[in-house]
C-alpha positions in Angstrom: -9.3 -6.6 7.5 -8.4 -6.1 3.8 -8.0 -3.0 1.8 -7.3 -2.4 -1.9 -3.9 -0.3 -2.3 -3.4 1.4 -5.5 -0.1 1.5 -6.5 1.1 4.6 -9.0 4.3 5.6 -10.3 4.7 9.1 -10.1 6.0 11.3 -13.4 8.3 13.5 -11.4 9.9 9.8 -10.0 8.8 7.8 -7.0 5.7 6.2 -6.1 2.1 7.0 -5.1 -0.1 4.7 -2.9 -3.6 4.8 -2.0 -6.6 3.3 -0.5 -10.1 4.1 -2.6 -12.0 2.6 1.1 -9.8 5.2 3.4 -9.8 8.0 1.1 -7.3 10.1 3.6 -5.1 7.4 3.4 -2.5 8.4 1.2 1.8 7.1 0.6 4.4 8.0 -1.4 8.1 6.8 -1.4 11.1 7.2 -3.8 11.0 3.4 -4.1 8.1 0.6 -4.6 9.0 -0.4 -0.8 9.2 3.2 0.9 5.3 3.4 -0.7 4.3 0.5 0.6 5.6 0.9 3.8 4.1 4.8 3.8 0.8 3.4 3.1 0.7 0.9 5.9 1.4 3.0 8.4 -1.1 5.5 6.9 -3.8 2.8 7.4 -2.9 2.0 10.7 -2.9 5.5 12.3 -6.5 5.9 10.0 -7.3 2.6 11.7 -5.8 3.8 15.3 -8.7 5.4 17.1 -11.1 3.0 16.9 -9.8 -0.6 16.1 -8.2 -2.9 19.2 -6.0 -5.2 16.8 -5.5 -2.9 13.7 -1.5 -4.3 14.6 -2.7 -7.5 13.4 -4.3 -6.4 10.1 -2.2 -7.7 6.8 -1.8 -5.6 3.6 -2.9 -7.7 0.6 -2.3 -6.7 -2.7 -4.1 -7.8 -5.4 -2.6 -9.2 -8.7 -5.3 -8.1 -11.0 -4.9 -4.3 -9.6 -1.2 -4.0 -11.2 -0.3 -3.2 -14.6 2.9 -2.8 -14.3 4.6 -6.9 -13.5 7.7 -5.0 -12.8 6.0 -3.6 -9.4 4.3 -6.5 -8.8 7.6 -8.8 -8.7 9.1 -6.0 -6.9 6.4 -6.3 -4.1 6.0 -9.9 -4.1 10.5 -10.1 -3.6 9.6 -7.6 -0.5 7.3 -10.1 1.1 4.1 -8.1 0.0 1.5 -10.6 -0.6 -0.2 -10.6 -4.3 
């Protein structure tokens, strides 16, 4: 299972990550990779109750949803998939 993650940098500093599908599923990290990873484990506790392999669901980010290439090299050096 997929989901789009909007990725935001925040004016006070840090990073903002969200899903539009999962709209409780919210992340936020000082760093591009703290984000991510916030955001992942939001979807998997969202995912939790009712899905048997939501372990074995990847993250994939889409290419044409950054802006910024900055955070998109950053993701794609942290093994994110673009």
């Amino acid at each position: 299972m997929n989901f789009e993650i909007i990725l935001e940098q925040s004016d006070e500093g840090g990073y903002f990550a969200y899903v539009p599908e999962l709209p409780e599923c919210v992340g936020q990290g000082a760093t591009i990779e703290e984000a991510l990873d916030d955001i992942e484990e939001a979807i998997d506790l969202y995912l939790e109750p009712g899905m048997d392999d939501a372990a074995e669901d990847e993250v994939i980010f889409d290419e044409e949803l950054f802006i910024d290439e900055d955070l998109l090299e950053s993701c794609a050096e942290w093994g994110y998939n673009a």
